[in-house]
Structure formats: structure tokens, C-alpha cells
C-alpha positions as CSV (number, residue, x, y, z in Angstrom):
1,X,0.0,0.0,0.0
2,X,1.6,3.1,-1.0
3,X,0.9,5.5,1.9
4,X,0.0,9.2,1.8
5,X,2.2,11.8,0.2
6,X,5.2,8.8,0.2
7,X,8.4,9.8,-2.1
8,X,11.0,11.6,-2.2
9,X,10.6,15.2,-2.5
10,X,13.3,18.1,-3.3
11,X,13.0,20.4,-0.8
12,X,12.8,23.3,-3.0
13,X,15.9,26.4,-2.9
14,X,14.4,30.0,-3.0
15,X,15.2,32.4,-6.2
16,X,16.1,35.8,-4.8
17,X,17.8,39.1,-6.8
18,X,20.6,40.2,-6.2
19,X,19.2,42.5,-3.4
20,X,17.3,39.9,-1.6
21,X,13.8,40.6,-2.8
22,X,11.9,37.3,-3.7
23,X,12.2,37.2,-7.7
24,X,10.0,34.5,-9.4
25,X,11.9,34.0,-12.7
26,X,15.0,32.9,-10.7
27,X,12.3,30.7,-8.7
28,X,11.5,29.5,-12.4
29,X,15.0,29.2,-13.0
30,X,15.3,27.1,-9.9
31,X,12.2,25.0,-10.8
32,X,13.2,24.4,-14.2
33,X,16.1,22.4,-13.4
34,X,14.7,20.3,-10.5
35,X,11.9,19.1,-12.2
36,X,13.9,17.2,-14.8
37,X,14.7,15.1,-11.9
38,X,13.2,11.7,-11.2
39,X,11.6,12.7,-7.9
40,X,8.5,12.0,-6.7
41,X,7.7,16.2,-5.4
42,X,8.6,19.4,-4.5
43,X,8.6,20.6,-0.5
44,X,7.9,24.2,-0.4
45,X,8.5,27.3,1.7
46,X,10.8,25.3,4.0
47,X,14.0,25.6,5.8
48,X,15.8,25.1,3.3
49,X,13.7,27.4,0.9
50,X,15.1,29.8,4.0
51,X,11.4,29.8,4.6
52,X,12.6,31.6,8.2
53,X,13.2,34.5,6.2
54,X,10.5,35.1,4.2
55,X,7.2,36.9,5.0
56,X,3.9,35.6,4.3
57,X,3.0,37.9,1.2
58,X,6.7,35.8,0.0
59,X,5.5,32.6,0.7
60,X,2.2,32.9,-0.7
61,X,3.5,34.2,-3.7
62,X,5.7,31.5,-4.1
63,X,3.4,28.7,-3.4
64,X,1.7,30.3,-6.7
65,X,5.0,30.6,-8.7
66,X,5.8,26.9,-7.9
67,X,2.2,25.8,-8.3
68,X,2.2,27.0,-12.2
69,X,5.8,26.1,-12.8
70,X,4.8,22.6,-12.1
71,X,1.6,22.4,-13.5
72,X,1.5,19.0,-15.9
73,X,4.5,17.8,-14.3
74,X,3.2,14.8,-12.4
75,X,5.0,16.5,-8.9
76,X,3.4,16.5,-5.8
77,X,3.1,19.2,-4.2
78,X,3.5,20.2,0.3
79,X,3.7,23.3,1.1
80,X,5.7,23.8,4.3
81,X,3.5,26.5,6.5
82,X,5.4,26.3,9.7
83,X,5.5,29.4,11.1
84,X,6.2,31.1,14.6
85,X,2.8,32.4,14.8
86,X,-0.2,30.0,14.4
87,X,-2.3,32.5,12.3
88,X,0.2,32.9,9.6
89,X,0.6,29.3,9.3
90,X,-2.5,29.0,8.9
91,X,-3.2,31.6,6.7
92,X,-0.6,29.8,4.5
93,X,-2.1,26.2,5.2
94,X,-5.3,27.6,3.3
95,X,-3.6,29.2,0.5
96,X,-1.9,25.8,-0.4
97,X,-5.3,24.4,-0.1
98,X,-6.5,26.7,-2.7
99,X,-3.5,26.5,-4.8
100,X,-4.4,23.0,-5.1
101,X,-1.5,21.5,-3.0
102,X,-1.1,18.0,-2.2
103,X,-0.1,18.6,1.5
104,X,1.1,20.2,4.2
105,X,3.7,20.0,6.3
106,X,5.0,22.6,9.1
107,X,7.9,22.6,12.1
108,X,6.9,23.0,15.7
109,X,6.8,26.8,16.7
110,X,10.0,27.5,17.3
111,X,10.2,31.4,18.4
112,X,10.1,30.2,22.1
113,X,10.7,26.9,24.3
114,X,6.8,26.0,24.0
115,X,5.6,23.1,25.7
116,X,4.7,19.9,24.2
117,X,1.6,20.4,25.3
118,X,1.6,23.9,23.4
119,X,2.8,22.1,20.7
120,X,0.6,19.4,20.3
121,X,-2.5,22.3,20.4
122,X,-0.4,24.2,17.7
123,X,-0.9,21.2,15.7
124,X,-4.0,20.1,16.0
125,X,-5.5,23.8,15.4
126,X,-3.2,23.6,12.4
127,X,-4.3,20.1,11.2
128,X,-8.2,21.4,11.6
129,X,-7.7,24.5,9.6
130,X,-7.8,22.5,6.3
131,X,-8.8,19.1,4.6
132,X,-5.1,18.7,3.2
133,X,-2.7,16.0,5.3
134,X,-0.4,17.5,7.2
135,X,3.3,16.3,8.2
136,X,4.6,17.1,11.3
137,X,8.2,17.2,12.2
138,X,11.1,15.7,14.8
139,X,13.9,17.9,14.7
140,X,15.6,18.4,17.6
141,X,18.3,20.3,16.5
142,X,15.6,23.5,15.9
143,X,13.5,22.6,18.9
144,X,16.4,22.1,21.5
145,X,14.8,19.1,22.4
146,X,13.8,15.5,21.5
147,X,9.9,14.9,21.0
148,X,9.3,11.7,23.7
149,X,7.8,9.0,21.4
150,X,4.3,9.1,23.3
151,X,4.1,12.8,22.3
152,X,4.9,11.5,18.5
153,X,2.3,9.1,18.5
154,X,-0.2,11.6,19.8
155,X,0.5,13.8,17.3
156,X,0.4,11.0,14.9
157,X,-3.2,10.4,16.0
158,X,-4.7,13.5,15.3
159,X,-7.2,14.3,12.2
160,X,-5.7,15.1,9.2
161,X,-2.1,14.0,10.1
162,X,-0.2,11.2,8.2
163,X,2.9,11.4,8.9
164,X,6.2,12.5,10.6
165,X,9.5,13.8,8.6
166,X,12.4,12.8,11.2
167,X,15.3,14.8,11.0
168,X,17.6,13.4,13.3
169,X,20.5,10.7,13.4
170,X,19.1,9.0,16.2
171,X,17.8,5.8,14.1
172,X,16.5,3.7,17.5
173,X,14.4,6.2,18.0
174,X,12.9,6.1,14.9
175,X,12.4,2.5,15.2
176,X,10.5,3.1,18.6
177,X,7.9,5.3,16.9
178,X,7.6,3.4,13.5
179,X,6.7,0.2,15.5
180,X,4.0,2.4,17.7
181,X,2.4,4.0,14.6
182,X,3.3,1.5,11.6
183,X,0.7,3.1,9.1
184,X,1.8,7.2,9.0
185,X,4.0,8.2,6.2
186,X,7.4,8.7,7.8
187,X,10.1,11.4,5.9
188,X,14.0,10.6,6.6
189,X,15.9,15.0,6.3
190,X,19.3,13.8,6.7
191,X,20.3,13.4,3.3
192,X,23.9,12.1,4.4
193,X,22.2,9.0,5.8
194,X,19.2,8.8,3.9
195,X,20.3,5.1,3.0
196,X,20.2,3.8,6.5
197,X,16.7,4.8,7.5
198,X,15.7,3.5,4.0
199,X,17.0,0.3,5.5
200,X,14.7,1.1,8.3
201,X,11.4,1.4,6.5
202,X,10.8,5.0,5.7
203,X,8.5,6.3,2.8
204,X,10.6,8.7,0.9
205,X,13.0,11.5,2.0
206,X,12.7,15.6,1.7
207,X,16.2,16.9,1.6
208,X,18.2,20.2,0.5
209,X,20.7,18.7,-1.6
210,X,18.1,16.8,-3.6
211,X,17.8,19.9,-5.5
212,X,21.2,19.1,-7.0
213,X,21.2,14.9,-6.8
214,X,17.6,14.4,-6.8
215,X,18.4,11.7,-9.2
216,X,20.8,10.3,-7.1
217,X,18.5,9.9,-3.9
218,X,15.7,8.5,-6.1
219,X,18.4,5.8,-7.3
220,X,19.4,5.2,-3.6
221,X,16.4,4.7,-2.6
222,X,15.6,2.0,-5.1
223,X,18.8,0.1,-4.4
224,X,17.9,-0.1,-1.2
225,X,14.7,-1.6,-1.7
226,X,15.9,-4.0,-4.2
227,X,18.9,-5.3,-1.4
228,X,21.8,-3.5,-3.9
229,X,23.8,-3.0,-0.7
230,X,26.9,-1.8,-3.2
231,X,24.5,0.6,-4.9
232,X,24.0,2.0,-1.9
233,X,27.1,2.8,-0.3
234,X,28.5,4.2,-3.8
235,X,25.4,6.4,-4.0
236,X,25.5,7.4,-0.2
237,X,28.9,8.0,-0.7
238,X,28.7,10.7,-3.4
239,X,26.2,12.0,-1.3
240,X,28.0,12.6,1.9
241,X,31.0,13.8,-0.2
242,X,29.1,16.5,-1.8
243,X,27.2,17.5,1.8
244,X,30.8,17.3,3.4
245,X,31.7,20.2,0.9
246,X,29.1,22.3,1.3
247,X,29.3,22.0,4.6
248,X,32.6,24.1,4.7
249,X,30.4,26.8,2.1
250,X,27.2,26.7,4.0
251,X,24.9,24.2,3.1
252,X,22.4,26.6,1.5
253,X,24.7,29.3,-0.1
254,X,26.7,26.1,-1.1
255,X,23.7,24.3,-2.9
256,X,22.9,27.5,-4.8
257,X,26.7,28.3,-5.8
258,X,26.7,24.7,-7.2
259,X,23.4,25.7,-9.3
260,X,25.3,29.0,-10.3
261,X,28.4,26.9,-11.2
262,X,25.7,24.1,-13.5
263,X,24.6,27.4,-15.2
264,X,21.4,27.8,-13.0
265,X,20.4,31.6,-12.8
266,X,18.7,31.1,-8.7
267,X,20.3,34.1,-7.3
268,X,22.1,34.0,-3.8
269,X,21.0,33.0,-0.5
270,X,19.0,35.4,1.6
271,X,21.3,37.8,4.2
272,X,22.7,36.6,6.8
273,X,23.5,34.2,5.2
274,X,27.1,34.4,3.0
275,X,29.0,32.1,1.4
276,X,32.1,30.3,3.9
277,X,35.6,29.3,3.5
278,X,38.2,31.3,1.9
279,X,37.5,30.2,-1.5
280,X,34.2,28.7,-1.6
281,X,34.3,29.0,-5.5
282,X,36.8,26.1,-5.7
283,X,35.4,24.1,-3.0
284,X,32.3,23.9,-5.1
285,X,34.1,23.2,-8.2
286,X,36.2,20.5,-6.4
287,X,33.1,19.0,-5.4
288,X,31.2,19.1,-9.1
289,X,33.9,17.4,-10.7
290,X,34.6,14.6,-7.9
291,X,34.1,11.1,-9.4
292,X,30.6,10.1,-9.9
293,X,28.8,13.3,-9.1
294,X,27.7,14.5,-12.8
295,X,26.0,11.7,-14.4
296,X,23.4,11.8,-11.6
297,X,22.9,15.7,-12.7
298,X,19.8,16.0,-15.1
299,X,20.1,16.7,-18.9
């Protein structure tokens, strides 16, 4: 049974000008080359869409540029809504909805150290607002904390919520809450170890360097479910190569330098964020001519 919203899922870079402002032709730009990918959707108006820095009007305009872009493509389509305040998210959450989305998928609040208790009513408001399904999040390393699995499975339970995208390296964890709520769709965000919680049972993965090697995940995530152990350690291998170098850039400057360097007009990352390193320019080339990494690039 194929499960709600199940794939894997670029999530999507934002196209800014050169002074920051939102600018949909680079968004375009962006969206043209990802969708020649063999992935299953796009994952908007997230983190690493630096979603955090974006107002609503930004988003909402976005969710429309990407909405047209990939009319007739086949792509699914979440819109991440996950903001600090509840009403925005949902104001964004019913956009999508009109838009025509697929789902929905938002981060804890995160402007304070809210409660879980506070964050299970953020949800469920949330999850009312709309008839889309929503995907929740564990990710510790934005909320401080990790979610106890009770609380998971709670928030598993409510209306209108299928799954969980799990961006963590703690793997036995996962495990605990996969066995306690078999049927949600579960999301791996680690894209450096994608290929172990495949081994674990997830439904797809929604990753920032997918955008580049969306290709390559798709391929990895096959070779896992056909037992190609090989495949998959030279797959995650490129992978964790290529996140290892942008690492030392910035992971998102250094995903949209690589577009830059492809021949992808997507504009630069939003300030503060700036390119690392002392010459991130060869760092990136370095890493687009390693061994491996270009025939997994589309054509």
C-alpha cells in the first residue's frame, strides 16, 4: 500500500535578486532544473527554501510561482506553512489548499521553548484548519529538544495527520515510533544518511541537496529496496562527499553556488546568510567534478 504523500521530495531552494527581494523568474530558473529530476515532489516554503526568512506575502507568492511552474509535471506538491505564529501558518495552510497543494507540512513553533503540550495544540489547530494532510516534524536540533515518542504518537493520532518527517540521526528512535504508529507516512531529512533509514522502512526522504542529486537519492532509494547494498554505499557516498563540501560553504549558499556553477540563474542566499571558507568557489568546483557526481545531474 503506497501511503500518503510517500516519495522523495526536493526540498525546494528559494530564487532571490541580487538584493534579496523574492524574484519568481529565478524561482523559475530554480524549478526548471529540478523538475527534470526523477523525484516524486517538491517541498515548499521550508527551511531550506530559507522559509525563516521570508514573509507571508513571500510565501504565498511563491506557493503560486511553484504551483504553475509545475503544473502538468506529475510533482506533488506540500507546502511547508510552519510558522512562529499560528495564524500565519494557517493563513498559509489555506492558500496551499487553494492553490491545489497535495499537503502540508510545518515545524513546531519555534520562536520560544513551547511546551509539548503547546505544541501538540499548535498542531492540531493547524491540522483542523484545512482538509489537506499534514506532516509534522522531529527535529531536535531546531527545537532544542527530543519529542518523547508518546508525544509523536499523539500527534500522529490526530485528524488530518499522516505522517512524521524525522530529521535526526538517532535511528533507534525512529524504530521506537515506526513500530508504535506502523501506518503514518514517515520522511528521513538527513540526506547524508538517507540510506540507512531506507534500511529502516521510511516512505521517501525531503532533503536540501536533492535539488542538485535528486536523481541520485531516487536511485538510492531504489537500491535499497531491491537489497543492492553496493549501490548504496556508492550512492551514499557521493552523497555525503558533496554534503561534506558544502558543509565548509554553507549548506544553502553552497547548494545555490553549485546551481550557479551548473549554469542555474537562482540568485544568492538570503542575508545573513554568505558564502564560507576562503574560496568557496573552488570548494564547489572540487566537489562538481569529484568522481561520480555529474552523471546523476539531469540533462
Amino acid at each position: 500500500m503506497t501511503k500518503k504523500l510517500a516519495g522523495m521530495h526536493v526540498a525546494l531552494l528559494t530564487g532571490f535578486s541580487d538584493q534579496g527581494e523574492f524574484d519568481a523568474k529565478r524561482q523559475e530558473n530554480i524549478l526548471e532544473y529540478v523538475l527534470k529530476q526523477n523525484v516524486t515532489g517538491l517541498y515548499v516554503g521550508g527551511s531550506s527554501g530559507e522559509g525563516g526568512l521570508m514573509n507571508v506575502e513571500e510565501l504565498a507568492r511563491q506557493q503560486e510561482v511553484v504551483r504553475d511552474k509545475a503544473r502538468g509535471s506529475g510533482k506533488q506538491l506540500i507546502a511547508h506553512v510552519g510558522q512562529p505564529s499560528l495564524r500565519e501558518s494557517i493563513a498559509l495552510a489555506e492558500r496551499a489548499q487553494e492553490l491545489g497543494y497535495d499537503g502540508l507540512s510545518a515545524l513546531p513553533p519555534h520562536a520560544y521553548p513551547f511546551s509539548q503540550e503547546e505544541i501538540f495544540e499548535y498542531y492540531r489547530v493547524l491540522a483542523a484548519a484545512t482538509d489537506l494532510p499534514l506532516i509534522v516534524y522531529e527535529v531536535p536540533i531546531r527545537t532544542g529538544r527530543p519529542t518523547p515518542a508518546d508525544q509523536i504518537a499523539k500527534l500522529l493520532d490526530l485528524p488530518n495527520v499522516a505522517g512524521l518527517k524525522f530529521t535526526s540521526s538517532d535511528m533507534f528512535a525512529l524504530s521506537q515510533i515506526q513500530s508504535v504508529r506502523p501506518d503514518a507516512t514517515y520522511f528521513f531529512g538527513f540526506d547524508e544518511i538517507i540510506g540507512g533509514a531506507a534500511a529502516l522502512g521510511v516512505d521517501g526522504g525531503i532533503g536540501t541537496t536533492y535539488n542538485i542529486l535528486g536523481n541520485l537519492y531516487t536511485a538510492l532509494f531504489k537500491a535499497v529496496e531491491l537489497g543492492e547494498m553496493e549501490t548504496l554505499r556508492e550512492l551514499q557516498g557521493i552523497s555525503q562527499a558533496y554534503v561534506n563540501d558544502i558543509l565548509k560553504t554553507g549548506v544553502i549558499p553552497g547548494c545555490k553556488a553549485t546551481l550557479q556553477a551548473l549554469g542555474v540563474d537562482c540568485g544568492p542566499a538570503r542575508a545573513p546568510f554568505l558564502l564560507r571558507g576562503a574560496n568557496p568557489k573552488a570548494i564547489i568546483e572540487t566537489a562538481i567534478n569529484r568522481p561520480g557526481f555529474q552523471q546523476w545531474l539531469p540533462r
